[in-house]
C-alpha positions in Angstrom: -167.3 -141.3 103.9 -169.6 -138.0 103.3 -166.5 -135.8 103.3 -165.0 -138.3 100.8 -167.9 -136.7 98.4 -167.5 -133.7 99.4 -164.1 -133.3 98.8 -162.2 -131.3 96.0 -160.4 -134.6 94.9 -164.0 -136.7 94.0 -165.3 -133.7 92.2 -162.1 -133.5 89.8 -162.0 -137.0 89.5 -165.2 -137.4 88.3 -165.3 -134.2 86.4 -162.0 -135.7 84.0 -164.5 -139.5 83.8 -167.2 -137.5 82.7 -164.8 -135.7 80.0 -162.9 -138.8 79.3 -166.9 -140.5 78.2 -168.8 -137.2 77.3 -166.0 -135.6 75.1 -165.3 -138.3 73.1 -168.9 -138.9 72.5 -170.4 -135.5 71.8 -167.5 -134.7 69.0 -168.2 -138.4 67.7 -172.1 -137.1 67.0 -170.5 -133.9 65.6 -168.6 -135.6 63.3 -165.4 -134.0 65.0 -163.5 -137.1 66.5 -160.8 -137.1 63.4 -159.8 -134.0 64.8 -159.7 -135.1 68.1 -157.9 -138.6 67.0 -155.6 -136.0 65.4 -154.8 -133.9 68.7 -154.4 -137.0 70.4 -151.5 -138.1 67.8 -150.1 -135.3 67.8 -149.8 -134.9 71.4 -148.7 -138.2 71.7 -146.3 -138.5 68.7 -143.3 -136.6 70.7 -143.5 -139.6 73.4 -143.6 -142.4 70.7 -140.5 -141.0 69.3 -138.9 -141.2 72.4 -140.4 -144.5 73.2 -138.8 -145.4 70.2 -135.5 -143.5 70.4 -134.9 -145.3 74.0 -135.6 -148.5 72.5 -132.8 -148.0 69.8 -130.3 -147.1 71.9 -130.9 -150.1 74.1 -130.9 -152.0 71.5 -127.2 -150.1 70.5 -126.1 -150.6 74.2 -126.3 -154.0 74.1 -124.7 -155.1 70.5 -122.2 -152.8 72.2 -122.0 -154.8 75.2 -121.8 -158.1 73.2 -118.9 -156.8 70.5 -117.1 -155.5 73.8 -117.0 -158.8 75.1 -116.2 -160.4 72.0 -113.3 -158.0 71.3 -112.0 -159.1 74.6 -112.1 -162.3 74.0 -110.7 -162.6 70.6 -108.3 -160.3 72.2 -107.3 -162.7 74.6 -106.7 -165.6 72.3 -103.9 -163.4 69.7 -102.1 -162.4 73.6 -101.7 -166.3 74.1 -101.2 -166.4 70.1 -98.2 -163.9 70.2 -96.5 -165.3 73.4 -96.7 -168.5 71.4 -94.9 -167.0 68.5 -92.0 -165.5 70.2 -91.6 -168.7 72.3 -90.9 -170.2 69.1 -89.2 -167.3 67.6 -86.6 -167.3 70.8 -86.2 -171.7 70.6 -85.4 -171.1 66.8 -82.9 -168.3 67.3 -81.2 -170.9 70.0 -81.3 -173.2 67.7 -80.1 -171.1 65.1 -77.3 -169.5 67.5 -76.3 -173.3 68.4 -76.3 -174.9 64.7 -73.7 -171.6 64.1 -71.7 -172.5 67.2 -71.1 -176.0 66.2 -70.5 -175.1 62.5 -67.9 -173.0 63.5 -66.3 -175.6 65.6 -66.6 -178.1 62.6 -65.3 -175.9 60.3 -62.1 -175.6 62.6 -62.0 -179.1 63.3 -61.5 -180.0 59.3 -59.1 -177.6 59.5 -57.3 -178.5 62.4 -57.8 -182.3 62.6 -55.6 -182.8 65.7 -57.5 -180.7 67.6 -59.8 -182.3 70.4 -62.6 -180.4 72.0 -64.7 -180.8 75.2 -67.7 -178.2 75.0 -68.9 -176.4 78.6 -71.3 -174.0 78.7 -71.1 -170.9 80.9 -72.9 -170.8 84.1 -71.3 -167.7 85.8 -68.3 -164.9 86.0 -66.8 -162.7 88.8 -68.2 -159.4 88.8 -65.8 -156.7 88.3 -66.6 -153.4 85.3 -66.1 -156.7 82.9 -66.5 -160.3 82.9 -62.7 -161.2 82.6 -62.9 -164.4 84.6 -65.5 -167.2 83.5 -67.3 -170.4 85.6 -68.1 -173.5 83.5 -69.4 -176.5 84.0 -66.7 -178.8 83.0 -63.8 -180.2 85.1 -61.3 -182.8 86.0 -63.7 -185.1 85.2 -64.3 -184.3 81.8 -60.5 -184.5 81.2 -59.8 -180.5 81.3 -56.6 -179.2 83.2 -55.0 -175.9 83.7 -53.8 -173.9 80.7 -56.2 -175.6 78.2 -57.2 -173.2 75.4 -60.9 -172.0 75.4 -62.4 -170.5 72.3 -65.7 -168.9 72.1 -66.9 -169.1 68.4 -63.8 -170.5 67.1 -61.7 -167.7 68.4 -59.6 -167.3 71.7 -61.2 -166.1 74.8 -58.9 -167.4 77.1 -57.3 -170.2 79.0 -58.2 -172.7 81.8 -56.9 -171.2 85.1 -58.4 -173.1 87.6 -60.2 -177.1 87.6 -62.3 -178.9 89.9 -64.1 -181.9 89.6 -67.0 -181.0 87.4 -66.2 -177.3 87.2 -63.6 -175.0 85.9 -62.3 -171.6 85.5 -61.7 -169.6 82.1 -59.4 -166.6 82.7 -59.9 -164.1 79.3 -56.7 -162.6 77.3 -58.0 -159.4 78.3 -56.9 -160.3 82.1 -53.6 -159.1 83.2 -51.9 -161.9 83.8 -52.9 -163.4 80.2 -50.2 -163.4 77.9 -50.0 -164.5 74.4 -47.5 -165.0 71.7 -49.0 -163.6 68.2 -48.3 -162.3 65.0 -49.7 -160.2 62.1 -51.2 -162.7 59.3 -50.5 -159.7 56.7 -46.9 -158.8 57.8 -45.9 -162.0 59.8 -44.7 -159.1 62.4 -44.6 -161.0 65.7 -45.2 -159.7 69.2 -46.6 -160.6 72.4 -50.3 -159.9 73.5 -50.8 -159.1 77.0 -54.0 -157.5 79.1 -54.3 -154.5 80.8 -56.9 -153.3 83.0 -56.2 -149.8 82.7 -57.9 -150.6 79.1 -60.2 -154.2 79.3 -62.8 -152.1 80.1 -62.7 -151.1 76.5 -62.6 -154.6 75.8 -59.2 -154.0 74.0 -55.3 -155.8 74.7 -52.4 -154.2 73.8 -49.7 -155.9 71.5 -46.2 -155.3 72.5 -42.6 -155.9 71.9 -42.6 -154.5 68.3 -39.9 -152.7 67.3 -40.6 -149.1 65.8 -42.2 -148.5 63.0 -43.0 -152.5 63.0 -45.7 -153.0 60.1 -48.6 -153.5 61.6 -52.2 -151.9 60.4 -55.1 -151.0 61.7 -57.4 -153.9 60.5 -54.6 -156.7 60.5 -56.0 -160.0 62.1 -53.9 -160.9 64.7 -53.6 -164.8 64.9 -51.3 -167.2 68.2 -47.9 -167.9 67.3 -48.1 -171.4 69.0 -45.2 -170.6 71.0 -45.0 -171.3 74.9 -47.6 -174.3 76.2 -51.4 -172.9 76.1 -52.3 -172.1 72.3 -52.0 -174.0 69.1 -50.6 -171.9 66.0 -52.7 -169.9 64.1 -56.0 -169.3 66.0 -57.9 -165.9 65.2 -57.4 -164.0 68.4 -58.8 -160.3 67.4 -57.9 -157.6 64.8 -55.9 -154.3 65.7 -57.9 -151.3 66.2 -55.4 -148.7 66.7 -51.9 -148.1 66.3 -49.1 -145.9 68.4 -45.8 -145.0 68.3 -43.8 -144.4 71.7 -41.8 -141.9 72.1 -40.4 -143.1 75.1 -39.5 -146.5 74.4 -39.2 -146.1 70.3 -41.0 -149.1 69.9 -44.8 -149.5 68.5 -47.9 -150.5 70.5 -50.9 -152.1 68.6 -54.2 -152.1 70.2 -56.4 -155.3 69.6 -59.6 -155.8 69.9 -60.5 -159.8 70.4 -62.4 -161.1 68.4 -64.4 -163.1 71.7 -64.8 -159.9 73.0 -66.2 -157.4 70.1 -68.7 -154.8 70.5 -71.7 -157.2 71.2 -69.9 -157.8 74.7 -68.3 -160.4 77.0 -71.2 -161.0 78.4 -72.8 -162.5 75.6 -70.5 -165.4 76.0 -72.8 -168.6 77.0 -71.2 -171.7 75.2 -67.1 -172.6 74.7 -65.3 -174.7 73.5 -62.2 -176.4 75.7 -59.4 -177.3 73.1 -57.7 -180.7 75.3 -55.1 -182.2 72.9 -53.4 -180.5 69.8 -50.2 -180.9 68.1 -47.4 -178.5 69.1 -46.5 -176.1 66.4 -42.4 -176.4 65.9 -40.5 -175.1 62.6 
């Protein structure tokens, strides 16, 4: 305990008490304390501004905090907003892309009055550098047989090649073993419409057996001649993109582009139509 008191530590320790009492006091009696009060302030003043400063900022952190988490929020609600929208957005385009499917088909039908239809959907194709060949889901049972005509959006795609029970298969004009009797609705110029592979992938047919110099246009629709036992007379069947003359065989080649298969793609192609009973065309 005595070298407790007689250490450094007690005697500047009691030296800043007595200061701390005395100080105060003694300028008190001089009338001095304002100034003191004033140092004091003025010392101190930096620190409160601080004090204050760190406050603020605090204070900014956490609005920040709570706006953070209330952006997030709201954030998360106009996500599950939006995904509602374009689920809506892609039903009404299906509706929209169906009510145009079956007006077209309507339309034909006043048109065509004899024509019956049985509607498939696709629900696959063989693979290949085009989708020539298509599955749907309507067969034997559903009254389709081989070489019924299958439109896609009132125009032909194709023909049934191949039924089962509840399925069949839709073989495209742009296949080489399709083969079509047509003529030129502008010149009445007949010909026959075949596929070629060495240009499906183009999505184009070629129209032969016209004689040279036959008139036939670039732009012409190209419509069936209802001749042989697959298609009726007068369906759209594509519009000629390009015209040649051979030298070889002096007769004319027209290129056509189907109208099934235009430039959005064959692969676009999800709902046909199956035509199972029309009248025979004869003159």
């Amino acid at each position: 305990m005595k070298s407790y008191f007689n250490s450094k530590f007690f005697y500047i320790i009691t030296f800043l008490t007595l200061a701390a009492v005395i100080i105060p006091t003694v300028l008190c009696t001089m009338g001095l304390s304002p100034i003191f009060r004033n140092a004091v302030n003025t010392a101190l003043t930096p620190l409160k501004k601080l004090s204050v400063n760190a406050v603020e900022k605090l204070d900014g952190y956490a609005e920040y905090i709570h706006s953070f988490d209330k952006l997030k929020e709201e954030n998360a609600k106009l996500k599950e907003e939006n995904a509602d929208l374009k689920e809506e957005v892609h039903e009404f385009r299906q509706l929209e892309e169906h009510y145009e499917w079956i007006s077209e088909y309507l339309e034909l039908k006043m048109e065509r009055r004899d024509f019956k239809f049985e509607p498939a959907r696709v629900c696959g194709n063989e693979s290949g550098n085009y989708s020539s060949v298509y599955m749907l889901d309507r067969g034997s049972l559903n009254g389709v047989t081989k070489n019924m005509p299958v439109l896609s959006s009132g125009v032909v795609m194709g023909y049934i090649s191949d039924v089962g029970l509840n399925w069949s298969k839709a073989t495209s004009i742009l296949e080489d073993s399709s083969s079509v009797g047509v003529y030129d609705e502008r010149s009445g110029v007949m010909g026959v419409l075949e596929g070629d592979y060495l240009i499906a992938s183009e999505g184009l047919c070629r129209m032969n057996y016209l004689e040279e110099g036959a008139d036939v246009e670039v732009g012409d629709r190209i419509l069936t001649a209802g001749y042989g036992s697959v298609y009726p007379r007068g369906l759209t069947v594509g519009y000629v993109e390009r015209v040649e003359q051979s030298e070889f065989s002096r007769t004319t080649i027209a290129y056509v582009r189907p109208a099934a298969f235009d430039l959005s793609g064959s692969d676009k192609i999800s709902e046909v139509m199956i035509i199972t009973d029309y009248e025979s065309y004869s003159e």
